[in-house]
C-alpha positions in Angstrom: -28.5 -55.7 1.6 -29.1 -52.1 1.5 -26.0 -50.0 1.3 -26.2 -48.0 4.6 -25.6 -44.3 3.9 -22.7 -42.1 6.0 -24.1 -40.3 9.0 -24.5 -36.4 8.0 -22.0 -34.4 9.2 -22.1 -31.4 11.4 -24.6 -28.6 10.1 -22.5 -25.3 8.6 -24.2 -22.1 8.6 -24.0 -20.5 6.0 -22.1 -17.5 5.1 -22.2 -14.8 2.6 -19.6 -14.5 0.6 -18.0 -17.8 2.1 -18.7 -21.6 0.9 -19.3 -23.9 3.6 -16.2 -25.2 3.0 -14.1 -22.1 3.5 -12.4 -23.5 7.0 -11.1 -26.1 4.5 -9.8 -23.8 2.3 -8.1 -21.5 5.2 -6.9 -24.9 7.3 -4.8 -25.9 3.8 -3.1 -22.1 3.6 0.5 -23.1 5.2 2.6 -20.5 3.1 5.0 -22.4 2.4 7.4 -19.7 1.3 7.2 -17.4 4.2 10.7 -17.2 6.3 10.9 -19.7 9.2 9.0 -22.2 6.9 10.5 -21.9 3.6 13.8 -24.3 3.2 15.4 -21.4 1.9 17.4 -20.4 5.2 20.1 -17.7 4.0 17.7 -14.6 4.3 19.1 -12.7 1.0 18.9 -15.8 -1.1 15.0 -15.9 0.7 14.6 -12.5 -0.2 15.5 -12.9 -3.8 13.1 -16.4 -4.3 10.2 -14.9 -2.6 10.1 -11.4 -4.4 10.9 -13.3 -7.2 7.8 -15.0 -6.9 5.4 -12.2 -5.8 6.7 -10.3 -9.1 5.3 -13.5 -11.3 1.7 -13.2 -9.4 1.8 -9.5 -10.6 0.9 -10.6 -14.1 1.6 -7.6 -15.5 5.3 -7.3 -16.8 7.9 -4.8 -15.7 8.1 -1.3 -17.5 11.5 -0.6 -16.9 12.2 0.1 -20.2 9.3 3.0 -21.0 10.5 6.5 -20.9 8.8 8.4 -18.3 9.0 11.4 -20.8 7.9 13.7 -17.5 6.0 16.8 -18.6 5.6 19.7 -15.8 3.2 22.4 -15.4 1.0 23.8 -13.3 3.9 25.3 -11.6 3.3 27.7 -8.1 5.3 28.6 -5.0 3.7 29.2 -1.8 4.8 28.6 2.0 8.7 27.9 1.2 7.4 24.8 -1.6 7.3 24.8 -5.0 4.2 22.8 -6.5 4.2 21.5 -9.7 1.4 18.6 -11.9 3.7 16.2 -13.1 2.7 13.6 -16.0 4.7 10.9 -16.4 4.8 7.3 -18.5 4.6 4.4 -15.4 3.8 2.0 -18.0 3.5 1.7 -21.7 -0.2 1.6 -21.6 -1.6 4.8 -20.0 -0.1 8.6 -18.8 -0.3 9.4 -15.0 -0.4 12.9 -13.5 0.4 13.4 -10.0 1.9 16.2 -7.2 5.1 16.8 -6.9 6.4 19.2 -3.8 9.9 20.6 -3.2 10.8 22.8 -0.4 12.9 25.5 -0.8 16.7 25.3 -0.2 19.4 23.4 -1.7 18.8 20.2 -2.4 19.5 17.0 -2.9 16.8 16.7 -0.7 15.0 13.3 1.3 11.9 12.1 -0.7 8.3 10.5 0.1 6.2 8.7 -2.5 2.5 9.4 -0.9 0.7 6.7 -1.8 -3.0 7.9 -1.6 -6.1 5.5 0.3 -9.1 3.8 -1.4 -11.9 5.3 0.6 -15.0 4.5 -1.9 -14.4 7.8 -2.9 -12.7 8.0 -6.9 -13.6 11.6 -7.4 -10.1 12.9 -5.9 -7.2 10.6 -5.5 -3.8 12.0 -5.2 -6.3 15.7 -3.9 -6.9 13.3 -0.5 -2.8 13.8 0.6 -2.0 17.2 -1.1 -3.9 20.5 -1.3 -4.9 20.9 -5.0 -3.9 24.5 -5.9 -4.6 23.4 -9.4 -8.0 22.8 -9.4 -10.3 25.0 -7.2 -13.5 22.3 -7.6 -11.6 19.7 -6.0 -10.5 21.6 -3.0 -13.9 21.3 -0.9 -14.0 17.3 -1.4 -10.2 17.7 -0.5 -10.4 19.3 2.8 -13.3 17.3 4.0 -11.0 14.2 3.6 -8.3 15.6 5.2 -11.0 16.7 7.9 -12.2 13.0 8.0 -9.0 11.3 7.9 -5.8 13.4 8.6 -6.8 15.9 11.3 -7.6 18.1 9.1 -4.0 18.4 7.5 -2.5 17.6 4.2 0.0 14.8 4.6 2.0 15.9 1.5 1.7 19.3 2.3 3.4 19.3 5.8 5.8 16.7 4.9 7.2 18.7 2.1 6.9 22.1 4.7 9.4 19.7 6.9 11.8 19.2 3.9 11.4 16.5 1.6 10.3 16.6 -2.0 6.6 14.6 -2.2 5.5 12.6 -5.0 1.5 11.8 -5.1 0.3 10.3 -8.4 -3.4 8.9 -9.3 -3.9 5.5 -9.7 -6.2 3.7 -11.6 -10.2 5.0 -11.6 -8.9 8.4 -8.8 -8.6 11.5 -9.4 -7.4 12.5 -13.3 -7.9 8.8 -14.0 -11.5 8.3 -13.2 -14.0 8.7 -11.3 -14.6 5.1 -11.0 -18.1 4.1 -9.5 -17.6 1.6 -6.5 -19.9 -0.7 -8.4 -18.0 -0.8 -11.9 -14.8 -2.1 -9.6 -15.6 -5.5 -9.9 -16.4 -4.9 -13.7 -12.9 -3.2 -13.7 -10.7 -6.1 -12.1 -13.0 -8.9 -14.1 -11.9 -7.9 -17.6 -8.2 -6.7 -16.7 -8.3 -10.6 -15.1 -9.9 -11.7 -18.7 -6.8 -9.9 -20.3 -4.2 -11.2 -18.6 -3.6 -8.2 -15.7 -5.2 -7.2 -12.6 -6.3 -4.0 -10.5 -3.8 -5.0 -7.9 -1.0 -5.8 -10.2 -0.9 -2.5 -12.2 -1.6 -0.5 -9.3 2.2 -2.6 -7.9 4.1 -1.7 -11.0 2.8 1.7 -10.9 4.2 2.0 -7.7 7.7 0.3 -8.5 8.1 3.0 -11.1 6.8 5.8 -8.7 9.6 5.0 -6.5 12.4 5.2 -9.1 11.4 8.0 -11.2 11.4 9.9 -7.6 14.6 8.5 -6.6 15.8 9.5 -10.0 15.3 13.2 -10.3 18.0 15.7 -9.4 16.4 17.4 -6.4 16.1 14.0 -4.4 18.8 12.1 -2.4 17.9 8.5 -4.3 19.5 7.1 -1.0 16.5 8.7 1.4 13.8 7.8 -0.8 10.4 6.3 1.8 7.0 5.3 1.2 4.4 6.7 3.0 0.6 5.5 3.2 -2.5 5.0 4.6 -5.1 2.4 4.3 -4.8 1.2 0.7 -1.7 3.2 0.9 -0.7 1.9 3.4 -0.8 -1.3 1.8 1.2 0.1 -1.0 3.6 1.9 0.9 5.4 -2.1 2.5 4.1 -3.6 -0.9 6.3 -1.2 -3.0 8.7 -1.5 -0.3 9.2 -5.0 -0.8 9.5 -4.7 -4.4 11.8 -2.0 -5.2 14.8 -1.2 -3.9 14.3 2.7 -4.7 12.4 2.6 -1.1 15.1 3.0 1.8 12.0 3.0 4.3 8.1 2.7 4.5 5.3 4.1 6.9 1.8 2.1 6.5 -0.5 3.7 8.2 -4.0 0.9 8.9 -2.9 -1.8 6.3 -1.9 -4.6 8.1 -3.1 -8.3 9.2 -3.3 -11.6 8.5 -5.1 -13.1 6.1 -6.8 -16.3 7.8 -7.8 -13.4 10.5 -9.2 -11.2 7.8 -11.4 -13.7 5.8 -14.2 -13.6 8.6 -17.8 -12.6 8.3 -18.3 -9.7 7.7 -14.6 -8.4 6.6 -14.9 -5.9 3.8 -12.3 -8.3 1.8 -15.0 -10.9 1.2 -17.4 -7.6 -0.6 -15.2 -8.2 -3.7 -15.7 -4.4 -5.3 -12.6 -2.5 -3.1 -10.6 -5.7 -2.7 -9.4 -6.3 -6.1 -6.9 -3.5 -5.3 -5.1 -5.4 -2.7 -5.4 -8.9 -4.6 -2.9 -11.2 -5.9 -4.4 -14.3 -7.4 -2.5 -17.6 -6.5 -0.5 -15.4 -3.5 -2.4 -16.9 -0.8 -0.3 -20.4 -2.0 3.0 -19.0 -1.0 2.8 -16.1 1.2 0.8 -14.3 3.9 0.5 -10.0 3.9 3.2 -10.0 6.4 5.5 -12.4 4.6 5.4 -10.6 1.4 6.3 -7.0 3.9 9.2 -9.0 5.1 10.8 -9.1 2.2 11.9 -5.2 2.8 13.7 -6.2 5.9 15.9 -5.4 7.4 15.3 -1.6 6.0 13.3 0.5 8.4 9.2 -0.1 8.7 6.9 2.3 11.1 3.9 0.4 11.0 0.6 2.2 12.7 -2.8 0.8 13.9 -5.9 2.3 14.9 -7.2 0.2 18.4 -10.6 1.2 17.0 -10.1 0.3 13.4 -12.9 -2.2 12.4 -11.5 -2.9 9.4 -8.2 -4.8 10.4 -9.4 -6.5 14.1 -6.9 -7.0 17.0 -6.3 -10.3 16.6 -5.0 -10.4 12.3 -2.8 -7.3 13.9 -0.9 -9.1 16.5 -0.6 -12.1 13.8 0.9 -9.8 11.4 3.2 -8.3 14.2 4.6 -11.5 15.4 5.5 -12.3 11.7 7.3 -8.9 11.0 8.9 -8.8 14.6 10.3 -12.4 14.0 11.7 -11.7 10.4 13.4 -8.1 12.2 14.8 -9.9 14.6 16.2 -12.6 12.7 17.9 -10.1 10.8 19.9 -8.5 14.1 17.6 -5.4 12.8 14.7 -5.7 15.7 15.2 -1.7 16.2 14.9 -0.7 12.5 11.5 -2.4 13.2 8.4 -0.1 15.0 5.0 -1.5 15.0 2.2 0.9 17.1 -1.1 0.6 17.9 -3.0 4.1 18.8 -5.5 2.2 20.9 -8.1 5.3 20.9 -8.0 5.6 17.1 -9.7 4.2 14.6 -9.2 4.4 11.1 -7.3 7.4 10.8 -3.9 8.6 10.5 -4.3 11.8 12.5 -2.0 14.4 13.6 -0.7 13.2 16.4 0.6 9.9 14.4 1.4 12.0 11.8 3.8 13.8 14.6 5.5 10.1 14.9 5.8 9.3 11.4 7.9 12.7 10.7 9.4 12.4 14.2 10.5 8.6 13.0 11.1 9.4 9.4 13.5 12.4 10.4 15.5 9.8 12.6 16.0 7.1 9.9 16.3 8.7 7.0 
C-alpha cells in the first residue's frame, strides 16, 4: 500500500524579515525569569538573579577596574554654566569624549547622565542633547535636531540652567566616535558578535561607567544621580538603571514595549541595521524589555510615550505598562512609578514633556 502523505497545513504568508515559523518562535517566549513567573519570590534575591543574568548576556566584561584618567578642556562659562569636553577611559579598549555642564553655585549638586538617541543620524551624538560651543560646524545639524525632536531646546542645556551638573558622552559610531554609515551597522554588530562582544553590550557597560564616574566627581550629590533619555536613550536610560546602582532615578522618553508586540511586520526591529543597539542575544530566553526595567524598582521611573509614535504601537505600550505597574506595586512603591502617554505626540520628547520630566525630576530627586 502506498504510504498516504499528511494533509498540508494552513498556507503562511510570507514575511520579510520573519520565517514562517516566527509565531512558533514568539508562542515558546514565556520568560521564565520575569517577576510573577520566576520561582524566585523574595523580590531582592529576584533582583540580584535576574541582573545577574542580564550582566552574563552583556558579553562584554565589567571595567570597573580601568582608570577613567578624565582629561578636561574645552572649558567656557556662559548663562550661569560652566561647559567643559570631558575624555574619559569607560573601558580598556577605546577613549570617550562627552559634555559635561555645571551650574553655578555651590555644589554638591543633583546629576543627569543624558543618554543621547539613535536617529540614523551618526554625524553628531552627544551635539543632539547639548549645544556644542566647541565645534561651530556641528551647531547647524545640532539645532535642527533639537528643532525636530526637542521643541527646539537643548535637553542638557536647560536641565543644567535648572541646576544639575549634565553628563552627555558619544557612543559608539556618534559624534567624536564616528560617523558610522547606517549601512556599515550591521557590518559593526557582525564582527564585534564574531569577537566575542556586541553593539548593545558595550554601548550597556559604557553606560554603567557613565553613571559612576558622574556620581563620583566632587560637584555631584552621588545620592541624586538620574538617567535621562529618549528613544535609544531612552532605552539606555531604564537599561542603565537596572544595572547600576549609581542611578537613583530614570526618565525614558519613547523606548518602551513588549517584545512579542514589537516583532510584527513592519517594526523597525526586524530591519536589523539600528537594532543591534538594543540587542541582547539569548535575552529573549529569560526576560522581556519590561522585566529587565523592573529590575530598578522600586527607585523612581517617569516613563513617556508619544500616542502618535509609530515606532512603539499602543498595544506593546500597555503590555509593557502592566508589567512595570505590577512589579511597582508589588513593591508597596506604585507612586514612585509614573507611566504617560502624550496621546497627540509622536516621537518626540518636546517641551511640554520636557516641563514634566524637570517638574518630576525636581520632586524625586
Amino acid at each position: 500500500m502506498p504510504r498516504r502523505l499528511a494533509a498540508p497545513g494552513p498556507a503562511v504568508t510570507p514575511v520579510p524579515g520573519l520565517p514562517d515559523f516566527h509565531p512558533a518562535l514568539k508562542d515558546d517566549l514565556r520568560f521564565p525569569l520575569a517577576w510573577g513567573t520566576s520561582p524566585v519570590r523574595d523580590f531582592a534575591a529576584w533582583r540580584r538573579v535576574a541582573r545577574a543574568k542580564v550582566e552574563e548576556l552583556l558579553l562584554v566584561d565589567r571595567q570597573d577596574a580601568t582608570p577613567y584618567a578624565p582629561a578636561f578642556t574645552h572649558a567656557c562659562e556662559a548663562g550661569g554654566v560652566t561647559r567643559e569636553v570631558v575624555t574619559v577611559s569607560l573601558t580598556r579598549y577605546a577613549r570617550v569624549r562627552g559634555a559635561l555642564l555645571t551650574p553655578r553655585g555651590t555644589g554638591p549638586f543633583p546629576a543627569v547622565l543624558l543618554l543621547h538617541d539613535h536617529g540614523s543620524r551618526f554625524d553628531i551624538g552627544k551635539e543632539k542633547a547639548v549645544r556644542p560651543w566647541y565645534d561651530g560646524t556641528r551647531l547647524p545639524p545640532a539645532l535642527e535636531w533639537a528643532g525636530r525632536y526637542f521643541g527646539g531646546r537643548f535637553v542638557g542645556d536647560e536641565l543644567a540652567r535648572r541646576g544639575y551638573v549634565v553628563l552627555c558622552l558619544d557612543a559608539l559610531g556618534w559624534g567624536d566616535r564616528g560617523p558610522l554609515a547606517y549601512e556599515q551597522q550591521q557590518a559593526l554588530a557582525s564582527t564585534l558578535y564574531h569577537l566575542g562582544s556586541s553593539p548593545a553590550g558595550l554601548l550597556a557597560r559604557e553606560d554603567q561607567r557613565a553613571a559612576a564616574f558622574l556620581a563620583g566627581l566632587d560637584r555631584v550629590d552621588a545620592r541624586r544621580v538620574a538617567a535621562v533619555g529618549f528613544s535609544m536613550g531612552g532605552y539606555r536610560a531604564w537599561q542603565v538603571a537596572a544595572l547600576s546602582d549609581d542611578v537613583a532615578a530614570a526618565v525614558s522618553v519613547g523606548w518602551m514595549t513588549g517584545l512579542k508586540e514589537m516583532m510584527v511586520p513592519g517594526s523597525n526591529a526586524l530591519r536589523g541595521q539600528s537594532a543591534f543597539h538594543m540587542l541582547h542575544p539569548g535575552l529573549a530566553r529569560h526576560l522581556d524589555f519590561p522585566d529587565v526595567a523592573s529590575i530598578a524598582a522600586p527607585r523612581p521611573m517617569l516613563f513617556l510615550h508619544g500616542g502618535l509614535d509609530t515606532l512603539f504601537p499602543a498595544d506593546g505600550v500597555r503590555a509593557a505598562h502592566r508589567k512595570l505597574r505590577a512589579v511597582w506595586h508589588a513593591c508597596g512603591a506604585g507612586e514612585r512609578l509614573r507611566l504617560r502617554t502624550w496621546p497627540e505626540a509622536g516621537h518626540v520628547f518636546d517641551t511640554a514633556m520636557q516641563d514634566e520630566a524637570h517638574a518630576w525630576l525636581d520632586a524625586v530627586l
